[in-house]
N, C-alpha and C positions, 0 to 999 in steps of 0.2 A: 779767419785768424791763423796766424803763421803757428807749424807745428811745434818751431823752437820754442824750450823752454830754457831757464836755468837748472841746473845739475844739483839745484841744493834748494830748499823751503826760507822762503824773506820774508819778514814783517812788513808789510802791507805794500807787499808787491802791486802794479800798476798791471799786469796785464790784460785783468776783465776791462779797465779805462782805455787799452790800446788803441781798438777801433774810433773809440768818440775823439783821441787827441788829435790821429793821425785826420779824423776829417779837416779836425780844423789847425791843424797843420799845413796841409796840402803833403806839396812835396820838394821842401827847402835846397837848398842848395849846401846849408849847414845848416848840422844838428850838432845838441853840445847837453848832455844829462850831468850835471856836476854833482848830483848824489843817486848814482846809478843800481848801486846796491846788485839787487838780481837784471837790471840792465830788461826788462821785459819789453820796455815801448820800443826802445831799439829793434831788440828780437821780432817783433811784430808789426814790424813797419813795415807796409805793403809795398810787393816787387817793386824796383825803379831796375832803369837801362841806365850803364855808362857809369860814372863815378860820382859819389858825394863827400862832403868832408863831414863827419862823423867823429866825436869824441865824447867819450863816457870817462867820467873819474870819480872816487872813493878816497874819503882818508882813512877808512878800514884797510889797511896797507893785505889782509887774508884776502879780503874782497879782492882789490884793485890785481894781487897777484895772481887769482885763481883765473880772471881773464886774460892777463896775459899768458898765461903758462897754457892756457887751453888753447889760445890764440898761436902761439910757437911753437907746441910741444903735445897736441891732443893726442898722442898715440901713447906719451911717457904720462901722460897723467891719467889715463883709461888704465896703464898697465897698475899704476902703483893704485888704485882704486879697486880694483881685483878684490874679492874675498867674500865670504859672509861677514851676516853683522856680527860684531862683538862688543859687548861690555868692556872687558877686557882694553881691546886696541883704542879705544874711544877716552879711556881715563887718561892710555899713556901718550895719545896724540897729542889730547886737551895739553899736557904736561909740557909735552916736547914745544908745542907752538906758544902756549903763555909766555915762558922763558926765553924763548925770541923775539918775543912782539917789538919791541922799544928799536932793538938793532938793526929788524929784517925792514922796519917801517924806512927806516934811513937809508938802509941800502935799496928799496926804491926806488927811494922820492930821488936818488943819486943819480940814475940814469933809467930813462923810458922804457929799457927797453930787458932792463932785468927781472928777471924770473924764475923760482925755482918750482917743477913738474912735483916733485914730491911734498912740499908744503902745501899746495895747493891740493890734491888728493888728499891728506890729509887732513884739513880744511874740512873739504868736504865730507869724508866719510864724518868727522862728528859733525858736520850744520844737519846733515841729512839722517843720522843715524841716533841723534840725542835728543830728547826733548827738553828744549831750551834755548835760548842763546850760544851760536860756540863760541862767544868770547867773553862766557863766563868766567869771573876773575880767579876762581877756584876757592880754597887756594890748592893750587897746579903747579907743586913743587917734587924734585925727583932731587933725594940725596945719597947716596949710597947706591944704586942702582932703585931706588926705591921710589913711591909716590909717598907723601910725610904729608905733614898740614903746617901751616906756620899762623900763627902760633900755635905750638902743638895743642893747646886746649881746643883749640876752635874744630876740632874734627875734618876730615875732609868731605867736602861739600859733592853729593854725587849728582853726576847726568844723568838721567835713567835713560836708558835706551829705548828709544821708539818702536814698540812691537805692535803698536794698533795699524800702521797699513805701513805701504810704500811709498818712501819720500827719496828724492833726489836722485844720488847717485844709483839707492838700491832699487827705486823704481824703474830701472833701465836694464838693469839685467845683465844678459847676453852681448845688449846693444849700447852697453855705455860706451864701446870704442865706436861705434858709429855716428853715436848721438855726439860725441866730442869732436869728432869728423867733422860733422854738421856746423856745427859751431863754430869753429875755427874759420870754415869756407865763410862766414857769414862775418867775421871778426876779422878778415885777412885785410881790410883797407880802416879797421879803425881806430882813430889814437886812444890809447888810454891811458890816464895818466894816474898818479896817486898825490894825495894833496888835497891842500883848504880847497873848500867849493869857490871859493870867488877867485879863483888862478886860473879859470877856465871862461869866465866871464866879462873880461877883460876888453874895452877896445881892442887891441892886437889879437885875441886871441877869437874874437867874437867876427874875425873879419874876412877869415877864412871860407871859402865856397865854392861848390862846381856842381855845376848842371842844372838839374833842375827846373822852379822857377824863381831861382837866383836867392830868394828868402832866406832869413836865416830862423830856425824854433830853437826855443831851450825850456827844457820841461825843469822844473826845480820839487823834487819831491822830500825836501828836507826835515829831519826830524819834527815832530809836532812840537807845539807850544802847551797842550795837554794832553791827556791820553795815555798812552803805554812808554814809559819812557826807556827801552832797553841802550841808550846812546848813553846815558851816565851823563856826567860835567861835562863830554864833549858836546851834548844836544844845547845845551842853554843857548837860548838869545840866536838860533840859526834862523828861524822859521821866521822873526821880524827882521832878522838881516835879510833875509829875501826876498819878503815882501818891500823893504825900503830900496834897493835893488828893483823892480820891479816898476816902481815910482821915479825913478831916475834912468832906466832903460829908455833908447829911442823909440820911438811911437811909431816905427814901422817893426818891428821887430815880434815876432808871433812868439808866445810863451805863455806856458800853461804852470801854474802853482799850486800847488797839493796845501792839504793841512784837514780841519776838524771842523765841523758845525758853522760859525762866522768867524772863523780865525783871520782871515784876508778881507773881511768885508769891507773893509777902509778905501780896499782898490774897487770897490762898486761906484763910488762916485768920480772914476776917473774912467768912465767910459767900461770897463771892465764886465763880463758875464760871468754867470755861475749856474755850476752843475751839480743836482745831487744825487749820490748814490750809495752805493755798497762796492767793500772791493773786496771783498769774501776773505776767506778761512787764510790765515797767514801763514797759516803752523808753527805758531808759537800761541798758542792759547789767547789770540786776541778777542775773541767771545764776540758780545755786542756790538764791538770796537768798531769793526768794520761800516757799521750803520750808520754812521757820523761824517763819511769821506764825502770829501767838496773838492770838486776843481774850480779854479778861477783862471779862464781866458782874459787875453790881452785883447782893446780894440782895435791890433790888426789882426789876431786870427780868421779865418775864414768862416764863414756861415754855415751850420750844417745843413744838409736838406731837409730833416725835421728835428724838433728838438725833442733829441731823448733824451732818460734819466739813463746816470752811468750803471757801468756795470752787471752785475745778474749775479748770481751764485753762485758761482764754478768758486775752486780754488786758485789762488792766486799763484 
């Protein structure tokens, strides 16, 4: 398993499933993660020679920028990542980034290839440094030079800061400009984009490819239908959108769909397999959660050479 990780703790990151996807993967010609979150299958996708067409996208507009800015700019986003941890910096980040969400999301989605090094360090120092979600809704209001609460009854809602081990950014250390190095060298040929998941699953979009064995995989690891729901009103109704997606995809087309228990089971009688596992510790308090993850292959993925159950125990 490849050393890269993400710079920051996801709910129910895929990379202990990396190994099982990529056997029955192979080695496409295109790859396309339209909810890439911490981007892990990517990261862990066994060396190839020569070029592939690779696109990962987020409509978490923090997410989707935190790859590009690491992907452009790893040395400006190691520098503004700098520090010990602080309570303190992590209230007034939370604050600075809530209040931009809506505008910075647009100036994205506006051009591919926009980016800011310091949002994205920011970002991260609270995903990795707070326990919780960092797009806790707060309320993450700054009036006067001030953090306030709106409505002032409602108190301001705190992150605690994670002092039980090392997560993300501050698990690196020394080495977070290397490990951003790293990263980058691995990001330098892939699109990413910000946006609905099915802007990337497109005829057009899906037709892109080089080298390889010409194939095309798309891994869909879309909010659940039960479970932990940290996606709010944007998760509703994604997870059957991708499964009916899946049902209408061509039948040569390798793709692997995440979700719960029998969430997908409808695609077993369309030729389809199923894998169960665990995808370990999220770092966000997902508990038991993990014990419930199921992948569903397409029947064109490839065979593995035995059938394992996913996953193991590591952290995700």
């Amino acid at each position: 398993m490849s050393a890269l990780r993400a710079p920051f703790p996801y709910f129910g990151g895929k990379r202990l499933a990396a190994q099982i996807i990529w056997e029955r993967f192979g080695d496409p010609g295109g790859y396309v993660e339209p909810f890439c979150g911490s981007a892990a299958v990517l990261l862990n996708r066994p060396a190839f020679k020569g070029r592939r067409v690779e696109t990962i996208n987020d409509r978490d507009g923090w997410v989707a920028n935190v790859w590009r800015a690491i992907k452009a700019d790893p040395a400006g986003v190691a520098a503004e990542c700098a520090g010990p941890l602080s309570e303190v910096d992590i209230h007034a980040r939370m604050a600075w980034l809530n209040e931009r969400r809506d505008g910075f999301v647009a100036w994205l989605e506006g051009d591919p290839e926009h980016y800011d090094a310091k949002a994205a360090a920011w970002w991260l120092t609270v995903a990795s440094g707070s326990i919780g979600h960092p797009s806790e809704p707060g309320p993450w209001i700054t009036r006067g030079g001030s953090l306030v609460s709106v409505p002032a009854s409602s108190g301001v809602k705190r992150c605690f800061p994670a002092l039980g081990s090392d997560r993300g950014v501050y698990a690196n250390g020394r080495d977070v400009a290397a490990g951003m190095a790293a990263l980058a060298d691995r990001l330098s040929h892939v699109r990413i984009t910000c946006g609905g998941w099915n802007m990337v699953v497109t005829p057009a979009a899906l037709c892109a490819r080089n080298g390889g064995d010409g194939s095309i995989a798309v891994l869909l690891d879309p909010p659940y239908e039960v479970g932990y729901d940290i996606y709010g009103s944007d998760g509703v109704g994604l997870s059957a959108a991708a499964r009916d997606w899946c049902l209408r995809a061509p039948a040569d087309m390798r793709i692997a769909l995440c979700g719960y228990d029998s969430e997908h089971d409808e695609l077993l009688a369309h030729g389809w397999t199923k894998v169960f596992g665990k995808a370990g510790s999220s770092g966000y308090g997902a508990g038991r959660a993990s014990d419930r993850e199921r992948i569903w292959f397409s029947p064109a993925c490839l065979k593995p050479a035995t059938q394992d159950s996913l996953f193991g125990d590591e952290a995700a």
